[in-house]
N, CA, C and O atoms as a GROMACS GRO file, in nm:
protein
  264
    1UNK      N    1   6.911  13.759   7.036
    1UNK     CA    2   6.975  13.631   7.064
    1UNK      C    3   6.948  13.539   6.945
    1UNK      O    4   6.841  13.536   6.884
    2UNK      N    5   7.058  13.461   6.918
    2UNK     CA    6   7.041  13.407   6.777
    2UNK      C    7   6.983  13.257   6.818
    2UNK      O    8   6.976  13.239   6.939
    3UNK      N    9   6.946  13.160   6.743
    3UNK     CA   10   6.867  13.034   6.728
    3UNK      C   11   6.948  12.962   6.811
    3UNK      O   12   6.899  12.906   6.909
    4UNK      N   13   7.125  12.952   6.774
    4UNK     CA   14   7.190  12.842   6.852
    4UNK      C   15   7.193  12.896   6.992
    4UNK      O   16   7.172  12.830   7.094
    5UNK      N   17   7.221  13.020   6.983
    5UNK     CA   18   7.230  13.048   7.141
    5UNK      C   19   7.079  13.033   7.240
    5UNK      O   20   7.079  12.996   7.358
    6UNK      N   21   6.974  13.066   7.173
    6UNK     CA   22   6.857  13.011   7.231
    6UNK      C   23   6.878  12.830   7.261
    6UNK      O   24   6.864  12.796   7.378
    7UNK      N   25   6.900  12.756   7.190
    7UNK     CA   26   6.936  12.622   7.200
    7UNK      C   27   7.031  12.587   7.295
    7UNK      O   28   7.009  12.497   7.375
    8UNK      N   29   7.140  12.653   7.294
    8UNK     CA   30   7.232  12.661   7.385
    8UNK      C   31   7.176  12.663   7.530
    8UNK      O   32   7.224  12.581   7.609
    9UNK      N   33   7.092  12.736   7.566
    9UNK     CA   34   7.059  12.792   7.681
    9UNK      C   35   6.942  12.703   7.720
    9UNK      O   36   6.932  12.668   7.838
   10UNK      N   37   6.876  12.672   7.653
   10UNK     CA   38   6.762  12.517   7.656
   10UNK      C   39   6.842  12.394   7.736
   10UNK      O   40   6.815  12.341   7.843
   11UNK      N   41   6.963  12.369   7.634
   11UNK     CA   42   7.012  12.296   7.672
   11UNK      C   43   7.055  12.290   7.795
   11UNK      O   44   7.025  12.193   7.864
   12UNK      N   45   7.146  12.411   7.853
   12UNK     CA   46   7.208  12.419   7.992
   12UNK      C   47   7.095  12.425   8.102
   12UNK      O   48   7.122  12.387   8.216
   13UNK      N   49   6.952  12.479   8.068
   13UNK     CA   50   6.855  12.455   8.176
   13UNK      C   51   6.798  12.343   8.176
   13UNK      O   52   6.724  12.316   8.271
   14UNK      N   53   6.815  12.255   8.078
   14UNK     CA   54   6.780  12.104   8.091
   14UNK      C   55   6.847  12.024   8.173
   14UNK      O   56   6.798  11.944   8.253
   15UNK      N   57   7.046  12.063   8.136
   15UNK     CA   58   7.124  12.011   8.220
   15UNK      C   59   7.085  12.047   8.351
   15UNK      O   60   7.051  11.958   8.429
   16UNK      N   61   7.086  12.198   8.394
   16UNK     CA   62   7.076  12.196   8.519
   16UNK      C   63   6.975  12.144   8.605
   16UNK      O   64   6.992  12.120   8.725
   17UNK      N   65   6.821  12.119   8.509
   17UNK     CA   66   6.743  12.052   8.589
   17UNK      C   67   6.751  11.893   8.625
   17UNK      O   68   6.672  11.827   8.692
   18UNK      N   69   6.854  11.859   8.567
   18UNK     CA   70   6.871  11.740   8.565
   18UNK      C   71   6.982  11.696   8.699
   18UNK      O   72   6.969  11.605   8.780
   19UNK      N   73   7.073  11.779   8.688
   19UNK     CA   74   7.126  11.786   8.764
   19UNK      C   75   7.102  11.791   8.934
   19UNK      O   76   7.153  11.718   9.019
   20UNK      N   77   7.004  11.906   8.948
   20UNK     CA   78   6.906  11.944   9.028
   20UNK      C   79   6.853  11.831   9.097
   20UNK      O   80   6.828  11.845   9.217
   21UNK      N   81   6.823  11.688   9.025
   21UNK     CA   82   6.680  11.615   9.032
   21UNK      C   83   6.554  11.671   9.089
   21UNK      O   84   6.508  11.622   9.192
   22UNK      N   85   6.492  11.780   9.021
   22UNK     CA   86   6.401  11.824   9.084
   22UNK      C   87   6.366  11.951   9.173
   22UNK      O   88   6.265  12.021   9.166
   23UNK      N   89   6.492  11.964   9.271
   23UNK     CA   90   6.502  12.018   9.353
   23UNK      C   91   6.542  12.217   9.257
   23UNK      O   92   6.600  12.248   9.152
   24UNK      N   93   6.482  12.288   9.353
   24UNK     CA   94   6.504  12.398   9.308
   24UNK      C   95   6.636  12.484   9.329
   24UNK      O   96   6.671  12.470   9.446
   25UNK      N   97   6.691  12.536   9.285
   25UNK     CA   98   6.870  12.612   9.350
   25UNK      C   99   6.867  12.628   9.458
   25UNK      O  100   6.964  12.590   9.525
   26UNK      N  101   6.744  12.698   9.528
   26UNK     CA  102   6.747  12.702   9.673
   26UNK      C  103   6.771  12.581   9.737
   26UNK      O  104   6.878  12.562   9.794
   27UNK      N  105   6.675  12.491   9.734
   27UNK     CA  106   6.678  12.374   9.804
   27UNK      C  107   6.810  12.321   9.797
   27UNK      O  108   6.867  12.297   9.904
   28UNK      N  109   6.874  12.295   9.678
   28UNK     CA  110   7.029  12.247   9.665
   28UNK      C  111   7.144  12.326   9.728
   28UNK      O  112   7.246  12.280   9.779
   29UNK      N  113   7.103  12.468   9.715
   29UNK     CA  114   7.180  12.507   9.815
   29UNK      C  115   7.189  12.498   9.991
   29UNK      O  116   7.288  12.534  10.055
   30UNK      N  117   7.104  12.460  10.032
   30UNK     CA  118   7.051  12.430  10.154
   30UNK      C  119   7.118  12.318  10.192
   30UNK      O  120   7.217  12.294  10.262
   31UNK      N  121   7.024  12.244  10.117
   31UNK     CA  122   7.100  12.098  10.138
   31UNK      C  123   7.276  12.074  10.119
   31UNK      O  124   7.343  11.983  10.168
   32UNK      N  125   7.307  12.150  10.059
   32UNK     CA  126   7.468  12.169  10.028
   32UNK      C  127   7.528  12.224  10.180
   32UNK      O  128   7.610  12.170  10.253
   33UNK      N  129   7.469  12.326  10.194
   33UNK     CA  130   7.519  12.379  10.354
   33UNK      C  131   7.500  12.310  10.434
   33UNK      O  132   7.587  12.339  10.516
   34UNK      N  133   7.436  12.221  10.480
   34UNK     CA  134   7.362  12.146  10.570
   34UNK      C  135   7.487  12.045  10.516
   34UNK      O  136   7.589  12.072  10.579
   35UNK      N  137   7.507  11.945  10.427
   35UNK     CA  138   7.580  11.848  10.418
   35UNK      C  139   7.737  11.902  10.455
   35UNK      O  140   7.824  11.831  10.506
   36UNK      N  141   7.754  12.054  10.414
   36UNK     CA  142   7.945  12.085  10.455
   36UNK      C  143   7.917  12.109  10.637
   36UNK      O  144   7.995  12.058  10.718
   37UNK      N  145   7.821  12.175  10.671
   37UNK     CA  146   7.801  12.170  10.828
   37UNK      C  147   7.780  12.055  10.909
   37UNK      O  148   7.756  12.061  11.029
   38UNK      N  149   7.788  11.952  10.844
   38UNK     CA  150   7.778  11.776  10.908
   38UNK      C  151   7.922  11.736  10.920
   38UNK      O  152   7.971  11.678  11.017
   39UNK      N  153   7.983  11.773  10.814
   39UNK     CA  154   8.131  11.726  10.710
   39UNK      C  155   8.195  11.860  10.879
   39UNK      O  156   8.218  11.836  10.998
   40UNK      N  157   8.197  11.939  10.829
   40UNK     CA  158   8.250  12.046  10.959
   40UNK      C  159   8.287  11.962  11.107
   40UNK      O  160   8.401  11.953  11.152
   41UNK      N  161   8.161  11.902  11.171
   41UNK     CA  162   8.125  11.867  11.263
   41UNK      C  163   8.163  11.747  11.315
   41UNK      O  164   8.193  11.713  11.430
   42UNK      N  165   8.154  11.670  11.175
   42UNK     CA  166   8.244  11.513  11.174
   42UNK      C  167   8.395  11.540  11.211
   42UNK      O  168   8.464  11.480  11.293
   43UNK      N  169   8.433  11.656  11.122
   43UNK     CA  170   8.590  11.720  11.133
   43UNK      C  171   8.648  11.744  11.274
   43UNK      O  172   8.758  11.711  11.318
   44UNK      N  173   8.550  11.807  11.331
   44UNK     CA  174   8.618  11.866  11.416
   44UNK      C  175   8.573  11.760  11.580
   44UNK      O  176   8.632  11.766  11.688
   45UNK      N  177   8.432  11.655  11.537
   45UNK     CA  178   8.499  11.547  11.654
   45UNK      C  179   8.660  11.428  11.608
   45UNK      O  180   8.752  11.378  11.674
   46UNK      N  181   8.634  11.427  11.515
   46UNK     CA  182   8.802  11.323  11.467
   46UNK      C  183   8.896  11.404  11.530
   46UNK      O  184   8.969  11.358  11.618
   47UNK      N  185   8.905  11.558  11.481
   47UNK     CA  186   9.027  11.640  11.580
   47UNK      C  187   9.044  11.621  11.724
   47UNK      O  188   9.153  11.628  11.781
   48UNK      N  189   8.901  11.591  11.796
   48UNK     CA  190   8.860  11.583  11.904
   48UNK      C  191   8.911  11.464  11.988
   48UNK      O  192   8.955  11.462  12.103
   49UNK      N  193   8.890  11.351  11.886
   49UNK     CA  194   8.896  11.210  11.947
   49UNK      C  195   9.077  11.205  11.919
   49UNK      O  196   9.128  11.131  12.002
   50UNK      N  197   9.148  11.248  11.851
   50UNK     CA  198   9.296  11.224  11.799
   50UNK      C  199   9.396  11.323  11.913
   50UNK      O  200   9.507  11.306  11.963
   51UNK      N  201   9.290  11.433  11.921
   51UNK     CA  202   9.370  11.505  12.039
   51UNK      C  203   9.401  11.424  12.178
   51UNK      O  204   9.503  11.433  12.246
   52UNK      N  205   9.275  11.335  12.205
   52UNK     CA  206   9.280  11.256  12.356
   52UNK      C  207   9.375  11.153  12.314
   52UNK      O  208   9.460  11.123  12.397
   53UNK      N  209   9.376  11.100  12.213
   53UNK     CA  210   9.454  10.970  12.202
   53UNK      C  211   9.626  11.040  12.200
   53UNK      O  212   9.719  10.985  12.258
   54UNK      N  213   9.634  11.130  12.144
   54UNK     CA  214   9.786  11.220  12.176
   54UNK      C  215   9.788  11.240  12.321
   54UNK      O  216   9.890  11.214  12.384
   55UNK      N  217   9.673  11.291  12.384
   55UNK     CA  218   9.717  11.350  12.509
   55UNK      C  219   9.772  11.221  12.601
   55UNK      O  220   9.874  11.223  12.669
   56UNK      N  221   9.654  11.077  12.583
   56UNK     CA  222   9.712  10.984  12.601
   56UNK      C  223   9.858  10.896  12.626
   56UNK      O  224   9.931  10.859  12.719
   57UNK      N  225   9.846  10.887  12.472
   57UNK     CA  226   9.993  10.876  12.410
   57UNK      C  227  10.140  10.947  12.548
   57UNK      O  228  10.220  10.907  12.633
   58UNK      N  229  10.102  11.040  12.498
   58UNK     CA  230  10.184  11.127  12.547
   58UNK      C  231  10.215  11.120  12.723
   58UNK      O  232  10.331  11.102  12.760
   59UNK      N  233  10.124  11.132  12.806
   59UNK     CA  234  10.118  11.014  12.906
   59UNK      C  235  10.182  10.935  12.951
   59UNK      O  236  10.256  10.952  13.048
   60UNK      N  237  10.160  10.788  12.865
   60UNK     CA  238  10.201  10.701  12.896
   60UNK      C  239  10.386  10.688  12.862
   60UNK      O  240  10.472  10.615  12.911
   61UNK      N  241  10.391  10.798  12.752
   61UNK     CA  242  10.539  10.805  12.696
   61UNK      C  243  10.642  10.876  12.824
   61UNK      O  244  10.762  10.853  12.843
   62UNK      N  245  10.548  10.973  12.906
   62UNK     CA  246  10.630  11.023  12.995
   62UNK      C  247  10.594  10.951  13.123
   62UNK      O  248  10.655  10.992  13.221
   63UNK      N  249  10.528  10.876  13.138
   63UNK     CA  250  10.550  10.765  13.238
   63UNK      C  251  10.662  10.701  13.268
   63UNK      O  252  10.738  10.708  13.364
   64UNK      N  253  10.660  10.584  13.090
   64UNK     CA  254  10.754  10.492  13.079
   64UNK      C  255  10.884  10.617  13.099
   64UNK      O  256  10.975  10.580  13.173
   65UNK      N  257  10.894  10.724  13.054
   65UNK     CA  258  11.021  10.779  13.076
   65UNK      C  259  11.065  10.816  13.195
   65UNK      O  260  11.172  10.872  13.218
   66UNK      N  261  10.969  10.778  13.286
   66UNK     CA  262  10.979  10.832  13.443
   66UNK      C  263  11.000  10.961  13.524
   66UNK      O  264  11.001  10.957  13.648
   0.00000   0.00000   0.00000
């Protein structure tokens, strides 16, 4: 491996620790799953709460239509 590419590779594990703040790949990956399984969960009560307000909706539309 030549000098720049040693440098090269310094560099990108600097970036990545920086990136990181600290935290090890594992941990970031964790925490990554954990934050899309919140994001998931948020998703699918909004689907939840939009479905009743349709079912609602819908309801009152065939009410007024008698």
């Amino acid at each position: 491996m030549s000098e720049s590419e040693k440098n090269l590779d310094a560099h990108a594990d600097r970036m990545l620790e920086a990136a990181l703040g600290g935290k090890t790949a594992h941990q970031a990956l964790l925490e990554a799953s954990q934050a899309e399984t919140a994001n998931v969960e948020e998703r699918a009560a909004a689907i939840g709460k939009n479905r009743e307000r349709a079912l609602k909706l819908l309801a009152e539309i065939e009410k007024a239509m008698g």
